[in-house]
C-alpha atoms as one frame of an Amber mdcrd trajectory, in Angstrom:
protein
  44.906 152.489 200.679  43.636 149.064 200.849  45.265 147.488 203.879  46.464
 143.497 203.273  44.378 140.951 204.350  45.877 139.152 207.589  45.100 135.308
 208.093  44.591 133.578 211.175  47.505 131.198 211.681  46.286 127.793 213.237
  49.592 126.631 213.566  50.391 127.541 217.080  46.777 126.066 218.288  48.718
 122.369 217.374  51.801 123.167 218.680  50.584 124.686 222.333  48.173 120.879
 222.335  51.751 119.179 221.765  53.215 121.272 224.169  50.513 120.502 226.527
  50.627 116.969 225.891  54.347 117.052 226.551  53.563 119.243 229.619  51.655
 116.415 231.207  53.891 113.501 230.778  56.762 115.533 231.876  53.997 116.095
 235.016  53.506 112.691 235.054  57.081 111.549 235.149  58.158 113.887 238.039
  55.358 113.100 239.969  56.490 109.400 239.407  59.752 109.247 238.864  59.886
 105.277 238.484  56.845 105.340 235.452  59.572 105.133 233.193  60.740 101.397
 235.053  57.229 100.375 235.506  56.634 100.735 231.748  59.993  98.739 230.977
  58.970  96.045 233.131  55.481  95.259 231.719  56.736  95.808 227.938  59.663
  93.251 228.877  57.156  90.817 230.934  55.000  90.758 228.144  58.267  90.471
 225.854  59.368  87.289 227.771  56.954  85.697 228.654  55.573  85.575 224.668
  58.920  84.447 223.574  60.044  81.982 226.620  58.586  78.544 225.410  60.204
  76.341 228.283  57.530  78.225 230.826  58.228  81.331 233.336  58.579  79.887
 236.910  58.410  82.868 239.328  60.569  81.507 242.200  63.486  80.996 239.819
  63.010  83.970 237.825  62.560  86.558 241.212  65.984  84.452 242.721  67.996
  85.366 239.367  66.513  88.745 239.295  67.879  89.546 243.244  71.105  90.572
 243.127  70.153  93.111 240.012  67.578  94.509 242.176  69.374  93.943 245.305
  72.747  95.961 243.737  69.959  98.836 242.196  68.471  98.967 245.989  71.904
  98.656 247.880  73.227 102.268 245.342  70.446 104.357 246.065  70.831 105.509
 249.883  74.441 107.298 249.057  72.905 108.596 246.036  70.139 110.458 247.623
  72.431 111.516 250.483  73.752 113.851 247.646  76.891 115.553 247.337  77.946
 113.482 244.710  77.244 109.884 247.097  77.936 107.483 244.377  79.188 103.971
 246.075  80.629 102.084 243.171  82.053  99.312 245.934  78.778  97.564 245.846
  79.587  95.002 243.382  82.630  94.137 245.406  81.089  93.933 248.578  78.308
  91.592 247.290  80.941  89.109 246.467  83.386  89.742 249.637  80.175  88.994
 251.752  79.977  85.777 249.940  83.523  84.672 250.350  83.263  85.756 254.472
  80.359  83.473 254.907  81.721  80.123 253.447  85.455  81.037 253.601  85.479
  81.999 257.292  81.693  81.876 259.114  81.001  78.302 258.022  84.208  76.601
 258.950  84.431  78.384 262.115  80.901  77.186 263.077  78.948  80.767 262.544
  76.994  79.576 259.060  73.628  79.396 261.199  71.368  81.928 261.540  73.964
  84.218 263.925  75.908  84.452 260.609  72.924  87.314 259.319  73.646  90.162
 261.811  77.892  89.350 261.243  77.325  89.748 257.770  74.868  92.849 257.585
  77.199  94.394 260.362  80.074  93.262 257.827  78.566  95.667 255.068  77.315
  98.633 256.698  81.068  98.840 258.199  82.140  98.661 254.960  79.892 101.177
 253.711  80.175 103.681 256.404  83.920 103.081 255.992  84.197 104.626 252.846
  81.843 107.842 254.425  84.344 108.390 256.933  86.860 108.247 254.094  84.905
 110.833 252.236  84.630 113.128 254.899  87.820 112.813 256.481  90.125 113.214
 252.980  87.212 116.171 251.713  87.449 114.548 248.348  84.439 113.747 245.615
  82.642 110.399 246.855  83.691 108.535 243.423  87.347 109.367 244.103  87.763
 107.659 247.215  85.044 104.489 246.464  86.920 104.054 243.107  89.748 103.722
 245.094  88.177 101.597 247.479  86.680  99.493 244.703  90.192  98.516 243.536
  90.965  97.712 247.256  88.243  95.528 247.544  88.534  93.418 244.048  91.828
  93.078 245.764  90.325  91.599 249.262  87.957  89.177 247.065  91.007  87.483
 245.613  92.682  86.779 249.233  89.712  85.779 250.425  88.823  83.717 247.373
  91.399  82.832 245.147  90.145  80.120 243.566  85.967  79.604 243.361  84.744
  78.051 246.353  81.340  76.341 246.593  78.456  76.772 249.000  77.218  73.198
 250.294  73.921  73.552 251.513  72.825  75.308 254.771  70.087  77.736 255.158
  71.417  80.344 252.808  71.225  77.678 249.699  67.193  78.046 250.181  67.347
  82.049 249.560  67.188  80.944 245.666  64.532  78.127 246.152  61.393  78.416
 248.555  61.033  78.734 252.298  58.364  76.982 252.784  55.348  78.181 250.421
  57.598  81.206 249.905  60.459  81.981 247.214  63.324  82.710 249.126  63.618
  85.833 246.845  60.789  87.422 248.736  62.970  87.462 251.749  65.954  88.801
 250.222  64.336  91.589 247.934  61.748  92.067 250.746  64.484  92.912 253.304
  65.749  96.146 252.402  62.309  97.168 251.450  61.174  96.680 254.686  64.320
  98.567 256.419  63.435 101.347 254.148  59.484 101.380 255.661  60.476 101.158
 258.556  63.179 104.095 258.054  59.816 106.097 256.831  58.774 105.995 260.185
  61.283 108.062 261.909  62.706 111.101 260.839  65.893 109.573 258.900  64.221
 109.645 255.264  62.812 113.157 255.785  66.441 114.371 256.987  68.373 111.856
 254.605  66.260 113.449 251.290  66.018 116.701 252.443  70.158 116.672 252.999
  70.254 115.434 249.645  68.153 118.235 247.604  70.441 120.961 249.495  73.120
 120.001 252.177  74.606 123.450 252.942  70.786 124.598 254.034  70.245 121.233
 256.123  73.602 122.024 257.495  72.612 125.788 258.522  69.530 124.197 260.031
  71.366 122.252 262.658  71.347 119.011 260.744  74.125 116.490 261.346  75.090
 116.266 257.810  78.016 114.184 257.908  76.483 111.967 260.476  72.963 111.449
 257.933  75.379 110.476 255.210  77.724 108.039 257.137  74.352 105.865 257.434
  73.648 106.449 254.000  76.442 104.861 253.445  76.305 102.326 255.986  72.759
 101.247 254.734  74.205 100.765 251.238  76.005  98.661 252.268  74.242  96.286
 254.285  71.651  95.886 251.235  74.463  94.969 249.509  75.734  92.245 252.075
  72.017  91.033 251.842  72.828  90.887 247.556  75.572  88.558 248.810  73.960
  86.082 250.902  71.176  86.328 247.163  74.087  85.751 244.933  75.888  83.166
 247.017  72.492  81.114 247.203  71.756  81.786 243.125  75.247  80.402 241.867
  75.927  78.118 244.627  79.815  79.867 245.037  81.523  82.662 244.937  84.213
  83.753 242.119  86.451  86.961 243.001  86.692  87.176 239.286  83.469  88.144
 238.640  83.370  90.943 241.399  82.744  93.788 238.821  79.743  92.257 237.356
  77.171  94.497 239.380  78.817  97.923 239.250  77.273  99.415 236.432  73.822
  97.395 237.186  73.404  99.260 239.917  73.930 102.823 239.080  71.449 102.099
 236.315  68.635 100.313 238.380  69.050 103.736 240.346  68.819 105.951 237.279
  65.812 104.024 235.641  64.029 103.795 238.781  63.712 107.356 238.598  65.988
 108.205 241.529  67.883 111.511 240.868  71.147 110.853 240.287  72.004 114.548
 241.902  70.316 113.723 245.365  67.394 114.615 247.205  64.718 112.449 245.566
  63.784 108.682 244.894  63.652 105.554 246.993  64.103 101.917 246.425  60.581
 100.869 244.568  62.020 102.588 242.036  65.333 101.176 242.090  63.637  97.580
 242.604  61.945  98.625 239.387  64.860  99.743 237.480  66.632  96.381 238.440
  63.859  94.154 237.643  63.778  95.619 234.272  67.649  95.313 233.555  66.854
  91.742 234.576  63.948  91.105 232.268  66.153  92.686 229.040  68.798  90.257
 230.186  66.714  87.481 229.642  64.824  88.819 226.525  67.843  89.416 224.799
  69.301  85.474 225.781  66.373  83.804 224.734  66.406  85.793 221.301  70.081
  84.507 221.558  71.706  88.291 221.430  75.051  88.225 221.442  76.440  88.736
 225.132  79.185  90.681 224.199  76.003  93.320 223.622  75.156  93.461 227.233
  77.295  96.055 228.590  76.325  98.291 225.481  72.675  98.000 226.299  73.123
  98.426 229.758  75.146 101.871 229.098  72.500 102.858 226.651  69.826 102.494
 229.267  71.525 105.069 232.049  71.966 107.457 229.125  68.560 106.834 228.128
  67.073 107.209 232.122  69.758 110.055 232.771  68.298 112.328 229.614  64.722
 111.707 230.820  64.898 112.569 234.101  67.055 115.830 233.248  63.734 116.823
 230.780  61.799 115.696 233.585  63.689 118.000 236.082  63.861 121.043 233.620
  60.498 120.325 232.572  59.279 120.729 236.008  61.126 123.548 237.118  59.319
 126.841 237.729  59.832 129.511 234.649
């Protein structure tokens, strides 16, 4: 009997290079989680900057990108606290910071420089406020800061029912230059440098590993609902300094517009590779995420995009950063 003959098939030889290709971006991206932002922001750079023909000036364009950043920067400390930590009063706060400074710290005499601890102890209250909340009422995080953020758009529009402007002070210079420096440097630089300096105790190490797996950190003698209160509380004193960036950028503050930043910030947090389940990322990425959402802003207004297209973009971005970081994840997982 004359047996068939049997053929090599190359076919898998392709497919296991694709695979391995595949392998090593997934690799890639959950060893750095904010590649994915840092891509965005050079393709956009380079995307702006060929089409802007009035010139790029970097202190203007890093004071209009703050409070994108700022709002990406001031969500992620909840979110990696885990348990579900998403703070959707940021937007909110940003803007009741702004009314407190000129509708009650300047008249009264406080707009100096004592007005900066009043207003970063103004957020983190707020912040931690809606911890206590959380753990107090045992309910998911987004239940009670929805709630909250309905409070709040409330608060903005006692404290500021009609637009009030800023006139002048120290705060106005945030968007310009101190001295040699963009103000922006100060603002974005602020929370980055809370978050070094957070590095160098154990906070981070306890705040992350709390968020991969708080029942575990729990069992170890961790202070769970203590590590998450500051969470919290950090949150939102980034987002009190997004306030004292957006009063300076627009010169006033508008309760109306107190929603603006919600959705900005969950997806500066999801782009910058920050894991939107807990227990990994930090705020370069979320400074990268922003400054990308920023830099499609602008791309899409100087190629004179409808706006009405904004929020749709914006949406499609967190699906597009929550899909790839879930291959990422399951990628990366051990078979």
């Amino acid at each position: 009997m004359t047996l068939p003959e049997v053929r090599p098939v190359t076919a898998p030889a392709v497919t296991l290079g694709s695979v391995g290709v595949g392998a090593r971006i997934l690799r890639l991206l959950n060893r750095y989680s904010f590649a994915l932002a840092l891509l965005l922001v050079v393709v956009l750079l380079i995307g702006n900057l060929l089409s802007e023909t009035g010139g790029f000036g970097l202190t203007s364009q890093l004071a209009d990108m703050a409070p994108y950043v700022l709002a990406g920067m001031a969500s992620t400390p909840a979110i990696i606290s885990g348990g579900g930590g998403f703070d959707l009063t940021i937007s909110p706060v940003m803007y009741l910071i702004g009314g407190i400074f000129v509708v009650w710290l300047v008249p009264a005499g406080l707009g100096g420089a004592v007005a900066i601890p009043l207003v970063l102890l103004a957020g983190a209250l707020m912040g931690a406020f809606n911890a206590v909340l959380i753990m107090l009422l045992r309910v998911p995080p987004v239940v009670v800061t929805l709630s909250m953020y309905f409070v709040l758009l409330g608060v903005d529009l006692l404290v500021v029912p009609a637009p009030v402007s800023l006139s002048g002070g120290w705060v106005s210079h945030l968007s310009g230059s101190v001295g040699p420096i963009p103000g922006a440097v100060f603002t974005i630089g602020a929370p980055l440098l809370i978050w070094f300096l957070l590095g160098l105790t154990p906070y981070r190490r306890t705040l992350l590993t709390v968020g991969s797996n708080g029942p575990a950190a729990f069992s170890a003698g961790v202070n769970v609902p203590l590590v998450r209160v500051m969470a919290f509380a950090l949150g939102g004193m980034f987002a009190a300094i997004g306030g004292l960036a957006l009063l300076s950028l627009e010169g006033s503050v508008n309760a109306s517009y107190a929603p603006d930043y919600a959705l900005l910030g969950f997806t500066a947090v999801a782009l910058g590779g920050t894991s939107l389940w807990g227990g990994r990322g930090g705020l370069f990425g979320s400074l990268l995420g922003g400054a990308a959402i920023y830099l499609l802003a602008s791309w899409l207004q100087i190629l004179q995009v409808n706006p009405s297209w904004d929020q749709v973009v914006y949406g499609a971005l967190l699906i597009l950063a929550v899909v790839t970081m879930g291959f990422v994840q399951r990628g990366s997982a051990p078979s």
